[in-house]
C-alpha positions as CSV (number, residue, x, y, z in Angstrom):
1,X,0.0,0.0,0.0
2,X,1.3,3.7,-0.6
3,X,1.3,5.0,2.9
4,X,1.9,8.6,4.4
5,X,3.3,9.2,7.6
6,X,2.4,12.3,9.7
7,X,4.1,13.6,12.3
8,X,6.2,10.3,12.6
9,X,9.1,11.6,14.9
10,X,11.3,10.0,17.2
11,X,13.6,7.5,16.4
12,X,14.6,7.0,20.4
13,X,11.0,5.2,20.3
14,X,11.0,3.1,17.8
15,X,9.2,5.1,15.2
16,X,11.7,5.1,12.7
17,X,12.0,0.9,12.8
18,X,8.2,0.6,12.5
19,X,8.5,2.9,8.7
20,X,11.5,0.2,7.8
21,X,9.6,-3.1,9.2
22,X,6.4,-1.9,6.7
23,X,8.4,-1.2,4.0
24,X,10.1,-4.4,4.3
25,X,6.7,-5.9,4.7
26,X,5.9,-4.0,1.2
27,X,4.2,-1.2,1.5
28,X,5.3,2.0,0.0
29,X,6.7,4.8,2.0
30,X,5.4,7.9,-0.2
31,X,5.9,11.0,1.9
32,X,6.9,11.7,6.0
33,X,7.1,14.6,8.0
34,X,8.7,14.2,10.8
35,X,12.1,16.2,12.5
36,X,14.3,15.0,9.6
37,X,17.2,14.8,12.0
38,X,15.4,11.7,13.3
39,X,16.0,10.2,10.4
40,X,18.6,8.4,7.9
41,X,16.7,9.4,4.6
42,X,19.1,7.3,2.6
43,X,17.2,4.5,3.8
44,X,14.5,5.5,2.1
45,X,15.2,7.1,-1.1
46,X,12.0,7.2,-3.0
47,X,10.6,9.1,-0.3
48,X,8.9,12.5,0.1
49,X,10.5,14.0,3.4
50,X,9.1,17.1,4.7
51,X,10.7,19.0,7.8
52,X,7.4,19.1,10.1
53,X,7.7,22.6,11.8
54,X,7.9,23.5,7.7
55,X,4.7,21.9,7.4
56,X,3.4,23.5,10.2
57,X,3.9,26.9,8.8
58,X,2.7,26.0,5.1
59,X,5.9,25.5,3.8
60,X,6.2,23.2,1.0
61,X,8.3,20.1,1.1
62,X,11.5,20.7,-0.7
63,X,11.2,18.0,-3.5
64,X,7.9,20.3,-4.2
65,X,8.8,23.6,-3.7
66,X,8.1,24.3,-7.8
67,X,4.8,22.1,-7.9
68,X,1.7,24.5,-8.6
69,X,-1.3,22.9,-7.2
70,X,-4.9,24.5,-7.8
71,X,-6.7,26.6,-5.0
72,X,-9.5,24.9,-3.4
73,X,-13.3,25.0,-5.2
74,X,-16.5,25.6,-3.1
75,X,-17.8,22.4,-3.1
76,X,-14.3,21.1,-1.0
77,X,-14.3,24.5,1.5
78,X,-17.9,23.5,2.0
79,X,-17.4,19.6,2.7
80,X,-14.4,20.9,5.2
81,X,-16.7,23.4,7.2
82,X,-16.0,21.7,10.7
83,X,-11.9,21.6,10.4
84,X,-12.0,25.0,9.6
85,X,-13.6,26.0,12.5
86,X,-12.1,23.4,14.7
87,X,-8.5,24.3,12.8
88,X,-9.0,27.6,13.3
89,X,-9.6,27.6,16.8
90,X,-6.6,24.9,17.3
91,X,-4.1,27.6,15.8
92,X,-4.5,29.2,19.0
93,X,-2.0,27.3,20.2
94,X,1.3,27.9,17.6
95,X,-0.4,31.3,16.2
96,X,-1.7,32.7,18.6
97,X,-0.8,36.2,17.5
98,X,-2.3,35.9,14.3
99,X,-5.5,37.6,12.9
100,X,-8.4,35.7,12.0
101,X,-7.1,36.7,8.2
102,X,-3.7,35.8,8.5
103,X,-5.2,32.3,10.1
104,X,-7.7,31.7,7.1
105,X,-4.6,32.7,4.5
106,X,-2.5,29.8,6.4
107,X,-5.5,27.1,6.6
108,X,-6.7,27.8,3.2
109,X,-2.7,27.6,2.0
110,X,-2.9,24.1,4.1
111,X,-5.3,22.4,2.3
112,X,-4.5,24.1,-1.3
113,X,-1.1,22.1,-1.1
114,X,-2.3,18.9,0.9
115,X,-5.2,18.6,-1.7
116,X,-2.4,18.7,-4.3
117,X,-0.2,16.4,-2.9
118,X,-3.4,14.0,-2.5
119,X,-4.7,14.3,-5.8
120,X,-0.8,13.5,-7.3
121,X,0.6,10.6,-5.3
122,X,-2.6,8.9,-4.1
123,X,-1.9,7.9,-0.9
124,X,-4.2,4.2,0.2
125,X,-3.7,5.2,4.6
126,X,-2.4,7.7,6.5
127,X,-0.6,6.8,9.4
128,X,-0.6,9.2,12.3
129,X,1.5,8.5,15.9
130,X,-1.5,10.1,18.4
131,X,-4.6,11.5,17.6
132,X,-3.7,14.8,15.3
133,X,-3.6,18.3,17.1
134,X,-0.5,20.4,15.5
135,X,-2.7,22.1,13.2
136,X,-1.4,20.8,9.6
137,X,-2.1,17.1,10.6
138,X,-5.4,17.7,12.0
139,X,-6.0,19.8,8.4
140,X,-4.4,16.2,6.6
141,X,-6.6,14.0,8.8
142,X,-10.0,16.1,7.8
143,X,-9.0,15.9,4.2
144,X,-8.1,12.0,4.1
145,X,-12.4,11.7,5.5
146,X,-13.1,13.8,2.9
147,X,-11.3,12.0,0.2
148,X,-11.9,8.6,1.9
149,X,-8.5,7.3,2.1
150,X,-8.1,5.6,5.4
151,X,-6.4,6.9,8.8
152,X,-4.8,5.0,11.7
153,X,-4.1,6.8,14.8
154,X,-3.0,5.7,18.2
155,X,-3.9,6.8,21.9
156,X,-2.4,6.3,25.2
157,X,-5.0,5.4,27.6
158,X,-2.6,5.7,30.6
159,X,-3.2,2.3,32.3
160,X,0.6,1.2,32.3
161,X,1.7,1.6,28.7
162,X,-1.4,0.4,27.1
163,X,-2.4,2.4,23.7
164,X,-5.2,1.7,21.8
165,X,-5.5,2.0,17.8
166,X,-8.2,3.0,15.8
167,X,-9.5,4.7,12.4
168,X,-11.5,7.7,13.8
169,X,-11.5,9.5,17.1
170,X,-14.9,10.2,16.6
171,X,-15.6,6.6,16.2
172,X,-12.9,5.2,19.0
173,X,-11.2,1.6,19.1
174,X,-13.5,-0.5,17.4
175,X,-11.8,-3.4,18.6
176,X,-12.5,-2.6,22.2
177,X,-16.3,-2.0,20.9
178,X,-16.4,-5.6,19.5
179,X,-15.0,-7.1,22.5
180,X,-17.3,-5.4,24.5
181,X,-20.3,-6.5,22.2
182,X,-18.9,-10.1,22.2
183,X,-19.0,-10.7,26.1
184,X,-22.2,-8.7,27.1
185,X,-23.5,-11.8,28.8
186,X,-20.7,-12.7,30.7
187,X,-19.9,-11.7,34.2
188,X,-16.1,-11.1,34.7
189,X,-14.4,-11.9,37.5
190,X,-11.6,-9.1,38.6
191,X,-9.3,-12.5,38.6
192,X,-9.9,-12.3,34.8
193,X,-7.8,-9.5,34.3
194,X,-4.9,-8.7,33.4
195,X,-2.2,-7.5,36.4
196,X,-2.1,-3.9,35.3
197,X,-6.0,-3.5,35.1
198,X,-6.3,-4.9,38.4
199,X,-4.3,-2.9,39.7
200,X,-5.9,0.1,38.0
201,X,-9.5,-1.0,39.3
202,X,-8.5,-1.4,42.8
203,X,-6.3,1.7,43.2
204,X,-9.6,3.8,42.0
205,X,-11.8,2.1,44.2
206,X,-9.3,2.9,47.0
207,X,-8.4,6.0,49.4
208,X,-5.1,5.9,47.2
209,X,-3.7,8.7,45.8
210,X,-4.7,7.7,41.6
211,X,-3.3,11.4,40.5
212,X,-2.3,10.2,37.2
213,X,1.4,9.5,36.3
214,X,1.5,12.3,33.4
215,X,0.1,14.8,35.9
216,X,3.2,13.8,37.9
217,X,5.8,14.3,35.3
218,X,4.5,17.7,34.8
219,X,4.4,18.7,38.2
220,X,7.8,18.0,39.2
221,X,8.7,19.3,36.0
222,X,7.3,22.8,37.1
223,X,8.6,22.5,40.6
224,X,11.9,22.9,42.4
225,X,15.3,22.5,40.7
226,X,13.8,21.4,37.0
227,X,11.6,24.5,37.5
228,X,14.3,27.2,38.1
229,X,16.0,24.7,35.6
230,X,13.4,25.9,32.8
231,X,13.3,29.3,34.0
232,X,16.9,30.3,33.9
233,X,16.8,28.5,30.3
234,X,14.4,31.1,29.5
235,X,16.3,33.9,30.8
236,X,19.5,32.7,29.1
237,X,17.3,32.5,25.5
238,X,15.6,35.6,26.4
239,X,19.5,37.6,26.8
240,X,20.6,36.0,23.5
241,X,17.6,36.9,21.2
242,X,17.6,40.0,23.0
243,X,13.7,39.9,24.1
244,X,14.9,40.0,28.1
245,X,13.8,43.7,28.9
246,X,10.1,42.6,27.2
247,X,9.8,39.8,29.5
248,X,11.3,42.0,32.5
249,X,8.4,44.3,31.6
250,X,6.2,41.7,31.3
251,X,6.9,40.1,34.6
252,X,6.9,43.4,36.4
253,X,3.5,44.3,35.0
254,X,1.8,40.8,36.0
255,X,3.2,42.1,39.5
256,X,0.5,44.7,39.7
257,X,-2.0,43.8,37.0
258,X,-4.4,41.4,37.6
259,X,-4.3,37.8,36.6
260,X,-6.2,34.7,36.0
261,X,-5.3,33.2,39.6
262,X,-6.6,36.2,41.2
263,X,-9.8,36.2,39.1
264,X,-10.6,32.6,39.8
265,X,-9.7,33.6,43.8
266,X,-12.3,36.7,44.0
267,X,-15.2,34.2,42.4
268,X,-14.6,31.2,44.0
269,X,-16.9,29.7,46.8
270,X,-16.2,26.9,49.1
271,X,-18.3,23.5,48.3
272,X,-21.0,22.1,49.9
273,X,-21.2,18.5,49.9
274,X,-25.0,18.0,51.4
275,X,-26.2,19.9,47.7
276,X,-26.7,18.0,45.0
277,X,-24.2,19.1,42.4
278,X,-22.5,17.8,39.2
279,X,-18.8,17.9,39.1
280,X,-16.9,19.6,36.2
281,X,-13.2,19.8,36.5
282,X,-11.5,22.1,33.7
283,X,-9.4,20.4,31.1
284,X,-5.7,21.9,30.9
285,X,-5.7,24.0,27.4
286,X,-4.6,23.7,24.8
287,X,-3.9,20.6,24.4
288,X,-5.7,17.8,22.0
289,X,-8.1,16.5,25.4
290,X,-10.4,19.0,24.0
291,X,-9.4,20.2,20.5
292,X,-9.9,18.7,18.4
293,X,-11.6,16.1,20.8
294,X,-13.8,18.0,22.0
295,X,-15.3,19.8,18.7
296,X,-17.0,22.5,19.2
297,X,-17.0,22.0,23.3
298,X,-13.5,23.0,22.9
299,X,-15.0,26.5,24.5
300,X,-15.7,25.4,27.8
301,X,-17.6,28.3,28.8
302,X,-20.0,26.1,26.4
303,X,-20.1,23.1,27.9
304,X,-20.7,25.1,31.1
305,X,-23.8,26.8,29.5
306,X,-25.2,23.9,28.3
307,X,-24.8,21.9,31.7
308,X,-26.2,25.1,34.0
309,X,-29.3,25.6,31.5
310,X,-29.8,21.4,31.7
311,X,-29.7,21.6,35.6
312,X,-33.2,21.0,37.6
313,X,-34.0,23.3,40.4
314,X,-32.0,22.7,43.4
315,X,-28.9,20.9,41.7
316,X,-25.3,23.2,41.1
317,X,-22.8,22.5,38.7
318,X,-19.2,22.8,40.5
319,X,-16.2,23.7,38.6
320,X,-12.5,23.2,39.4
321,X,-9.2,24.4,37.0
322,X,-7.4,21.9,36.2
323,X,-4.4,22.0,38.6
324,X,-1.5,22.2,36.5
325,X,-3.3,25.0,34.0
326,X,-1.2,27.8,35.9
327,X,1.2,25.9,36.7
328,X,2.5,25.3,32.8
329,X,1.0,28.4,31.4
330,X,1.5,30.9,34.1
331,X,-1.0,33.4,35.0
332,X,-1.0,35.9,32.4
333,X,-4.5,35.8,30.3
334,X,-3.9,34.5,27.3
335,X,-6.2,32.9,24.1
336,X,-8.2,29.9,26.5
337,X,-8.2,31.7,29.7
338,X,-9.1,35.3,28.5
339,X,-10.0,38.2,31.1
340,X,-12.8,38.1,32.2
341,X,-13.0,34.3,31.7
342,X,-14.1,32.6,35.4
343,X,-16.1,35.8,36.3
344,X,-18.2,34.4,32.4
345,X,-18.3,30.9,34.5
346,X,-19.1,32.2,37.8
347,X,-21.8,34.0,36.9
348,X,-24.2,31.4,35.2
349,X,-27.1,30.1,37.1
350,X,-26.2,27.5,39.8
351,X,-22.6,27.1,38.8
352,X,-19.9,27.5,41.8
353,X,-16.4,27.5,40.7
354,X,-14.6,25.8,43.5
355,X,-11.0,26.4,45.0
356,X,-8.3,24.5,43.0
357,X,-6.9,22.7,45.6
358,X,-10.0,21.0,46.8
359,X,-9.8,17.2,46.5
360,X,-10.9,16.3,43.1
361,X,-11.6,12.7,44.2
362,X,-13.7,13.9,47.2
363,X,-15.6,16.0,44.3
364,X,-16.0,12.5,42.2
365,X,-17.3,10.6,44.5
366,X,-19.9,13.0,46.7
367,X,-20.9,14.6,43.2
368,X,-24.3,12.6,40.8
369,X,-22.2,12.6,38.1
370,X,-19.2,14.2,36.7
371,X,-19.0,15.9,33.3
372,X,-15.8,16.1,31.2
373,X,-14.9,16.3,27.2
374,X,-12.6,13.5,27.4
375,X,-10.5,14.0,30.9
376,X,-9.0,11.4,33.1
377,X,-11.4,12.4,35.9
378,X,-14.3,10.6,33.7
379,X,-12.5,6.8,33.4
380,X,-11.7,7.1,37.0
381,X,-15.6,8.3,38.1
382,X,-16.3,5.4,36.1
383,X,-14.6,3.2,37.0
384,X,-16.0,4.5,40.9
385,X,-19.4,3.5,39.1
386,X,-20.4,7.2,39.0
387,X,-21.9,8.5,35.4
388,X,-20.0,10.6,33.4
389,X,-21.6,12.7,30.9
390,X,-18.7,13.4,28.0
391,X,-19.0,16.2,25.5
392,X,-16.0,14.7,23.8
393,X,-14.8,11.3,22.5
394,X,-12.5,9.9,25.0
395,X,-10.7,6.8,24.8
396,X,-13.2,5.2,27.1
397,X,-16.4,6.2,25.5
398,X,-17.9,2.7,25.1
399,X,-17.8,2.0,28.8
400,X,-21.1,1.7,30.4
401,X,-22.2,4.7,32.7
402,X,-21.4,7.6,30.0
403,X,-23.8,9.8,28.5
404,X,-22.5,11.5,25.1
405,X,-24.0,14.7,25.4
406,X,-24.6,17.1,21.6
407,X,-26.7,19.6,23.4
408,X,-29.3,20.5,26.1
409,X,-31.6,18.4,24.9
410,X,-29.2,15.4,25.5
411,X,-27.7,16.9,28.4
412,X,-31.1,16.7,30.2
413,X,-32.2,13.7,29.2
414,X,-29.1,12.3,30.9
415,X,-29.3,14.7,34.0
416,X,-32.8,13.2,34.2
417,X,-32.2,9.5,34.5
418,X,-29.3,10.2,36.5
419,X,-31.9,12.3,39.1
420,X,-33.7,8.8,39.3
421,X,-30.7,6.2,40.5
422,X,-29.4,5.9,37.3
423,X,-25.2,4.4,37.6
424,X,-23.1,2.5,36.5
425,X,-22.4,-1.2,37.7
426,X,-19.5,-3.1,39.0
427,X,-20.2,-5.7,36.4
428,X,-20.3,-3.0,33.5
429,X,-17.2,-1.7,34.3
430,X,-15.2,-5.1,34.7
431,X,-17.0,-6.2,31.7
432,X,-15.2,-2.9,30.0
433,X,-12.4,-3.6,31.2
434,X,-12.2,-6.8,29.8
435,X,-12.4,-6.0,26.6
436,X,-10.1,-3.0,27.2
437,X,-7.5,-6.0,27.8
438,X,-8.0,-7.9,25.0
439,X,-8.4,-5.1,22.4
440,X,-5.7,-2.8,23.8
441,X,-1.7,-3.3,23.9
442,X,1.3,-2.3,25.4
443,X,3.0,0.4,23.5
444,X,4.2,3.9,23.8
445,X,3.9,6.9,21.8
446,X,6.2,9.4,23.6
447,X,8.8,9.7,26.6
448,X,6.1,10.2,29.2
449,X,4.6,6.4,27.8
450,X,8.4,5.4,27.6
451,X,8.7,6.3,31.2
452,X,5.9,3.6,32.6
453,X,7.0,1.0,29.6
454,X,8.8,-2.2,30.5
455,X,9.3,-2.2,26.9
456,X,12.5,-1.3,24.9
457,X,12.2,0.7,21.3
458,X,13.3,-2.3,19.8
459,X,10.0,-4.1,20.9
460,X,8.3,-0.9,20.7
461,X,8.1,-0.8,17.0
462,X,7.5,-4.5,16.8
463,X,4.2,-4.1,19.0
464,X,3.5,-0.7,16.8
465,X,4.3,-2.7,13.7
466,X,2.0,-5.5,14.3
467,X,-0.9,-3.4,15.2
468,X,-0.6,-0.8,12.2
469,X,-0.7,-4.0,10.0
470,X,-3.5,-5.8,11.2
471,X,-5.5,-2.2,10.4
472,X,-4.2,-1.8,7.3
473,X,-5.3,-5.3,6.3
474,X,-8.8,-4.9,7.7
């Protein structure tokens, strides 16, 4: 098969091996982007290679720099309505100073050439690492729907190293959906599972600390010795591109200005566990969690709206940030926490935002249900057998006890059957994670997954190898 590889970086994780075991297997390696320096491109000669932070900012690849590809019609700006808006919004992240003009020049200069390069070298799949979120490869992924050529895509579910594989985000793993359809009559046994979900199901059903391991990473990463680390780094970069007085400004202004942390502090209210109340902690922006995952819930002020006009008298919607959002992003406002931002939250119709460092799992579990786009703090109320209504596709949306939520209309519907005992069962979720065991497999996707991993790159890329082939033979 001719196959394109997006985003494909990292040789220190096997990535590079998995492009060589496929082409060995047959397939045709047509074009990667990727950090070339990963890479040995005389191993692969008749390939396209294309520097991805070129790609990011609409640069051609360099073996096309004099191809002339046609603008996009109507009828293909039309079928690509919902990336626009969703690519638009994502931009927020690498082009963030950008107008709304420059953005639409960029995205409309992304799918001019990607159409091109389509329409010439006909690719048969597309094989992405993760779920696509650095703008160009979300813009490829859109346009390989539209032209029907098939994706594969991987996600980290964050239970040891397992990943799981699948076609469409939208859609999930439909291997852990056939499982899951293929033992609805059996009762499992928590004996039945593998170590690492056991361990998993009895550490959320504990009075453990389950903070996830990622949250970890980042937290040491932003405290202490790495954290002065990373700040001094800045300073040193700052001195040699000569942008330190702009950030001595800066830092001296944020000194007497007001910032997100002290907005959140003048709004919040301290919870009160004998109310009846849905739990809603923040997702950490931006990241992919909630765009693209999250569509057009990627505006969480939304998702708020739609929960607060879905609420019955007498029930609140709590809301926590997500604890490392200042943390990584500082307190400055910026594009996803503009000013003005938690006062917006704070001031819809029973919604309290709560103090960040209240206990999110003492929020889980005396909450009716919890509401997320795709967070971890949905798997783990599920797996605590409380509902979860997701306004996303999260790895985990075929477990039993979630309620995907479009709208108000579905968002009360849900509330509703919740209000009459409505939850999830200890059967359900053993029966879920049954079929997470058999249809999910121990991989990694980047150092954070590398970290947890027993495994070595070398196995790495035969685990990744073996499970991009069985998709593309499907």
């Amino acid at each position: 098969m001719k196959l394109f590889f997006i985003n494909w970086a990292r040789k220190d994780l096997g990535f590079t091996k998995v492009v060589k075991n496929l082409k060995k297997d047959g397939h045709e390696i047509v074009y990667w982007t990727s950090f070339l320096k990963e890479i040995d491109q005389k191993d692969f000669p008749e390939t396209i290679f294309h520097e991805h932070l070129d790609a990011l900012e609409g640069i051609p690849a360099p073996a096309l720099l004099n191809e002339v590809f046609d603008p996009p019609g109507e009828n293909l700006l039309h079928d690509m309505l919902e990336a626009e808006s969703i690519v638009m919004t994502m931009m927020n992240k690498h082009f963030e100073n950008k107008t709304v003009t420059e953005r639409k020049y960029l995205y409309l200069n992304y799918i001019r050439y990607w159409n091109g390069v389509f329409k010439k070298y006909q690719p048969e799949a597309i094989i992405f690492p993760t779920i696509p979120h650095a703008v160009y490869d979300y813009l490829i992924y859109s346009l390989a729907k539209v032209h029907k050529i098939k994706t594969i895509l991987m996600e980290p579910i964050w239970i040891s190293d397992r990943v799981v594989i699948m076609n469409d985000f939208k859609n999930g793993s439909e291997a852990v959906s056939a499982e899951l359809k293929r033992h609805l009559d059996r009762q499992i046994l928590l004996g039945e599972l593998s170590e690492d979900l056991q361990k998993e199901y009895k550490l959320q059903n504990s009075k453990e600390d389950a903070t996830p391991i990622w949250h970890i990473y980042i937290k040491n990463k932003y405290s202490g010795y790495k954290f002065l680390k990373l700040k001094m780094q800045i300073v040193l970069k700052s001195i040699v591109n000569f942008t330190i007085l702009r950030r001595l400004q800066s830092f001296l202004w944020k000194q007497f200005d007001s910032t997100i942390k002290k907005e959140y502090e003048r709004v919040q209210q301290k919870p009160d566990f004998s109310k009846k109340f849905i739990y809603f902690p923040l997702h950490y922006q931006p990241e992919r969690n909630s765009s693209p995952q999250g569509g057009v819930f990627v505006d969480q002020i939304l998702m708020a709206e739609t929960l607060s006009a879905s609420l019955s008298d007498g029930r609140f919607l709590y809301i926590k940030e997500h604890p490392v959002q200042w943390l990584v992003r500082g307190l400055a406002y910026f594009s996803y926490r503009f000013r003005g931002y938690y006062e917006a939250l704070a001031g819809l119709k029973n919604v309290k935002l709560v103090p960040i460092k209240t206990d999110t799992y003492e929020l889980t579990n005396n909450s009716q249900a919890v509401a997320t786009i795709t967070g971890t703090a949905g798997w783990e109320a599920l797996v605590r057998k409380k509902p979860v209504l997701a306004f996303g596709y999260p790895w985990y949306q075929h477990c039993p006890g979630l309620f995907r939520i479009n709208g108000v209309d579905s968002c009360r519907e849900a509330l509703q059957k919740i209000a009459k005992g409505f939850s999830a069962s200890t059967d359900d979720v053993l029966r879920y994670l049954y079929a997470l065991d058999r249809a999910s497999f121990h991989a990694y996707i980047d150092l954070d997954g590398k970290k947890v991993s027993q495994l070595n790159s070398e196995q790495n890329a035969i685990n990744l190898t073996r499970e991009i082939s069985k998709i593309l033979k499907a």
